[in-house]
N, C-alpha and C positions, 0 to 999 in steps of 0.2 A: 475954492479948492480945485484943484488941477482934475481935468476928465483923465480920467484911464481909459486908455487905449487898450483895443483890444488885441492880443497877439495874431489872432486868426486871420485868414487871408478866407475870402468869398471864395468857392470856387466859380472856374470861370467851365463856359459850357464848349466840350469839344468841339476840334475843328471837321468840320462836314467834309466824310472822306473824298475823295477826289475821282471821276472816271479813269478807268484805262486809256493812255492816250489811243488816242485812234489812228488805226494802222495807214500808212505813208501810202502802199500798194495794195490793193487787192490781192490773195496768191493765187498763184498760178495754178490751170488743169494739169493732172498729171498728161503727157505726151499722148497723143493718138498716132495708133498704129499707122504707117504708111501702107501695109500690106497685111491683109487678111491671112493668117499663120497657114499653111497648107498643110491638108493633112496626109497621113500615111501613105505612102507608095502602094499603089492598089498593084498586085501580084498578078505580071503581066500571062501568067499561067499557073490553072489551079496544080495545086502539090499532087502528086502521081501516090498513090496505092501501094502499098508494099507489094514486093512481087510473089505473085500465087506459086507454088510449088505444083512442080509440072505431074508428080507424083505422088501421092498420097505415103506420109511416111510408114515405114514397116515396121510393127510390133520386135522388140529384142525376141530374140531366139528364146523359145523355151529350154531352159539347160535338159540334158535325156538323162534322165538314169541309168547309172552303169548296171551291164548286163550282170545278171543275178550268177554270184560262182556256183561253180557244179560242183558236189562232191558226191561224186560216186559211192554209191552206197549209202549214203544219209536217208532213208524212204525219208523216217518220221521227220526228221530236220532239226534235228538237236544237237546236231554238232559232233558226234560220233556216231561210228561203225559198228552194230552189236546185233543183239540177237534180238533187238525190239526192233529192228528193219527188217528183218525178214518175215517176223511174227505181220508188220503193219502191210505189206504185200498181200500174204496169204489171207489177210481179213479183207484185202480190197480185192481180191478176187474172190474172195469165199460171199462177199455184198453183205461183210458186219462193220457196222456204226466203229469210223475212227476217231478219239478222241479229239483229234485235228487231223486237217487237210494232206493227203499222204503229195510230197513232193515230186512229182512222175520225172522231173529233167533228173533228181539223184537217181532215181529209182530206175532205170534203163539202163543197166548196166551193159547188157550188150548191146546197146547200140542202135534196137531194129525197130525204133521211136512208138516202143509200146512196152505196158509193164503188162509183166507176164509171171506165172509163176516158175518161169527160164530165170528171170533176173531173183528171186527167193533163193534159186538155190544154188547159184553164181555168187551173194554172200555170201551163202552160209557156208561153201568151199575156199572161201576169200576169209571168212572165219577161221576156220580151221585148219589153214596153212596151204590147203594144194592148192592154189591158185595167187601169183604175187600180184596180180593185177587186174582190173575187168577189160574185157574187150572193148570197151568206148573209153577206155581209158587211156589207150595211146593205141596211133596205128600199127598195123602190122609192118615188119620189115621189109625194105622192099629193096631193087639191085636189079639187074642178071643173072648173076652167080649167086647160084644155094649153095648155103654151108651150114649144116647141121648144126656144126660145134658154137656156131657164131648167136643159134638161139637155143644152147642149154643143152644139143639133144645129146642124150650117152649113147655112141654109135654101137657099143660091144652087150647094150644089154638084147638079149634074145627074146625069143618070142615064147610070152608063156599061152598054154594051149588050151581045154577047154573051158577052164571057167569066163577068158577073157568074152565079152559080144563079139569083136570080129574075129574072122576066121586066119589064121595062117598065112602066110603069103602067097598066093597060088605062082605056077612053075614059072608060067609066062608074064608079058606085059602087060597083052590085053584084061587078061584075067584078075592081075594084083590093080591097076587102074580101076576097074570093075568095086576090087574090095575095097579101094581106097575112100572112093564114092561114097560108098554103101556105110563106110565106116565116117566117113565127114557128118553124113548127115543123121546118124543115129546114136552117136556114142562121142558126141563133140562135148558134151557138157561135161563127162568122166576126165578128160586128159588136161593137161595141165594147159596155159592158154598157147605158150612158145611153143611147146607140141604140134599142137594145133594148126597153130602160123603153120609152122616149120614143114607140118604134111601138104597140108592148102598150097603152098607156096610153089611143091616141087609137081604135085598134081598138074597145077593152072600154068605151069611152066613145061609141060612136057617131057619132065626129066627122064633120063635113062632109068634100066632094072633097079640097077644097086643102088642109084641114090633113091628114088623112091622106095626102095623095101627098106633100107636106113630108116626113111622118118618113119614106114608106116611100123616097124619092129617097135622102135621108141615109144611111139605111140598107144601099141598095144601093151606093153607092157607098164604104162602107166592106168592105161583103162584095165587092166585085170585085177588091177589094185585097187579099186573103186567100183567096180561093177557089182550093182548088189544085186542082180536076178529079180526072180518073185518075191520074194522077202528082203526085210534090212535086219538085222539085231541092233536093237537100241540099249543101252546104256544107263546106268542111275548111280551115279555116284552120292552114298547116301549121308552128306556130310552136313543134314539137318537135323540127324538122330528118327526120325520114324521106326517105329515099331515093324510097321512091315512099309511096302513099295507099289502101288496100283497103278497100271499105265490107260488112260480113258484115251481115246484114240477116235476123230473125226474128220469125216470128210466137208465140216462145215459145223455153221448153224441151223440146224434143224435135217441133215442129211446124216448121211452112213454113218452108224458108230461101231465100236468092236463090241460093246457092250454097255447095258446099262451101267448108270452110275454108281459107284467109282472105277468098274472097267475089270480090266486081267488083273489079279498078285502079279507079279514080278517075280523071275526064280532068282536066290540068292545065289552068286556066284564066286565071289572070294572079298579078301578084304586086303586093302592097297596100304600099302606105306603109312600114309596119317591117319589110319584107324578106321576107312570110311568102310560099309558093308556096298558092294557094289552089287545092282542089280540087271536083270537082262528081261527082253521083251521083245520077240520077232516078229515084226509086222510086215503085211502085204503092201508092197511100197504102189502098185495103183490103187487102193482104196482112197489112205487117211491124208491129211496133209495137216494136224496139228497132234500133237497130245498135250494130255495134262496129268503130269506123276501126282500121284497124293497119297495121304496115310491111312486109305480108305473109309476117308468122315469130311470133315471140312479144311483140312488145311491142305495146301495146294499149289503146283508151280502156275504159272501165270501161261497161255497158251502159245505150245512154243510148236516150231517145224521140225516137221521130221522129218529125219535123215536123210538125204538121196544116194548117200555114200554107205562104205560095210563098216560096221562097227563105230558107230556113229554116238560119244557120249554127251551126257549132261549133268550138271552139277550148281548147284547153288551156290551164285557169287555176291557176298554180302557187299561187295563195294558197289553193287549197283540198284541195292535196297532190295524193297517189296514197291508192287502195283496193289493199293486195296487192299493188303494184308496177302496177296499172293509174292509165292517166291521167282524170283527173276534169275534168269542162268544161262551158264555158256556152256560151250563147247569142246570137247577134246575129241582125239582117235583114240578109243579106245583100244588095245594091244593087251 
């Protein structure tokens, strides 16, 4: 019987891998430098300092503050002209406590870099209409030639005679020079300020008779109209309704009074157009330098000046309220 062969083949045992042939050449060193690399260029001088400033720099300018405006007549600083500037004077001379700092540049009205109770009653005439402007408030007019007409004055008014402070014109030069004088420096506050100028002007200028008895005429007949003597009569226009009118009248806090409190009644005197009862009050104008009207209890104007002029009134003006529940008020000429 035939052998059977078997299909399978032996395997045979792999062939034994083979080395890398081996290299033909050794490789080569990378290159050696021919020259040592040189280094940076050493800095044949060292670098130089900024240069020092030969001066020390100067601080900016402080910006200045613009000079603070003047408004004549402002004491308190509130921005009008009223009858609580004059009140706020007379307290800073009278030495009572101001609710704030009374402003001395408004309050120098004339000019002579001091507040005085001069500049008090240089508003309260700037109040009341005879005076259109303070003397620091613009200078006087000035030229060679005087001419009366040029500052207001009425050459045709005459000379009124005893009630006015100065006296008449005397005959001469010497003599009416004399009055002019006499009258510059006593009765400067009563005329009006171009008056004033107007006499000053022709005085310090040597003028002839007739123009100086022009201003000083003018003149006097403006001061007889203002000139209150020993006494003033004040005024109360009673347009709060009071029962009656009391005027308490001081030379201060804690100085002269007319009377204990609430002062004089007031004598009734007539009654005006809008129905108000008007009342009167003649004070000694060297004593007092405030009063305060009331309804002889507690309610009360607010402490006002008094008059340096004749006929001198007062009146409660609602537009400018109450202080503390007191009445605050202005002024009229009474007539």
């Amino acid at each position: 019987m035939p052998q059977r062969t078997s299909l399978l083949v032996e395997p045979t045992d792999p062939p034994a891998p083979t080395d890398p042939p081996e290299p033909t050449q050794a490789p080569t060193a990378p290159p050696v430098p021919t020259q040592a690399p040189t280094d940076p260029p050493v800095p044949t001088q060292a670098p130089t300092d900024p240069p020092v400033p030969t001066q020390a720099p100067t601080d900016p300018p402080v910006p200045t503050e613009p000079p603070a405006e003047i408004v004549y007549g402002d004491a308190d600083d509130d921005g009008d002209i009223s009858v609580l500037d004059v009140t706020y004077i007379q307290r800073f001379e009278a030495n009572i406590a101001l609710p704030s700092p009374l402003n001395e540049l408004n309050s120098d009205v004339d000019g002579d870099e001091d507040v005085t109770i001069i500049d008090a009653t240089l508003i309260q005439r700037f109040l009341a209409g005879i005076i259109k402007i303070f003397p620091a408030g613009e200078p006087a007019s000035t030229g060679s030639g005087f001419d009366p007409a040029a500052v207001g004055v009425d050459c045709d008014i005459a000379v009124v005679g005893a009630e006015v402070g100065p006296e008449p014109a005397g005959a001469d030069l010497s003599t009416l020079r004399s009055q002019v004088n006499d009258a510059l420096n006593k009765y400067w506050l009563l005329a009006s300020y171009d008056q004033y100028q107007a006499m000053k002007k022709a005085y310090r200028q040597n003028a002839d008779y007739d123009t100086l008895n022009t201003a000083y005429t003018a003149f006097n007949a403006v001061v007889s109209s203002f000139y209150p003597g020993d006494t003033v009569d004040i005024y109360f226009s009673n347009n709060i309704g009071w029962s009656d009118v009391y005027a308490y009248c001081t030379a201060g806090h804690g100085k002269e009074k007319n009377a204990s409190w609430p002062g004089v009644k007031m004598t009734y005197v007539t009654t005006n157009n809008y129905g108000e009862k008007i009342y009167k009050y003649s004070v000694p104008t060297s004593k007092y330098i405030f009063v305060i009207f009331n309804n002889g209890s507690s309610s009360q104007t607010i402490d006002l000046p008094l008059g340096s002029v004749k006929n001198q009134g007062y009146y409660y003006d609602s537009g400018l309220g109450r202080d503390s529940g007191k009445y605050r008020c202005l002024y009229y000429k009474y007539s």
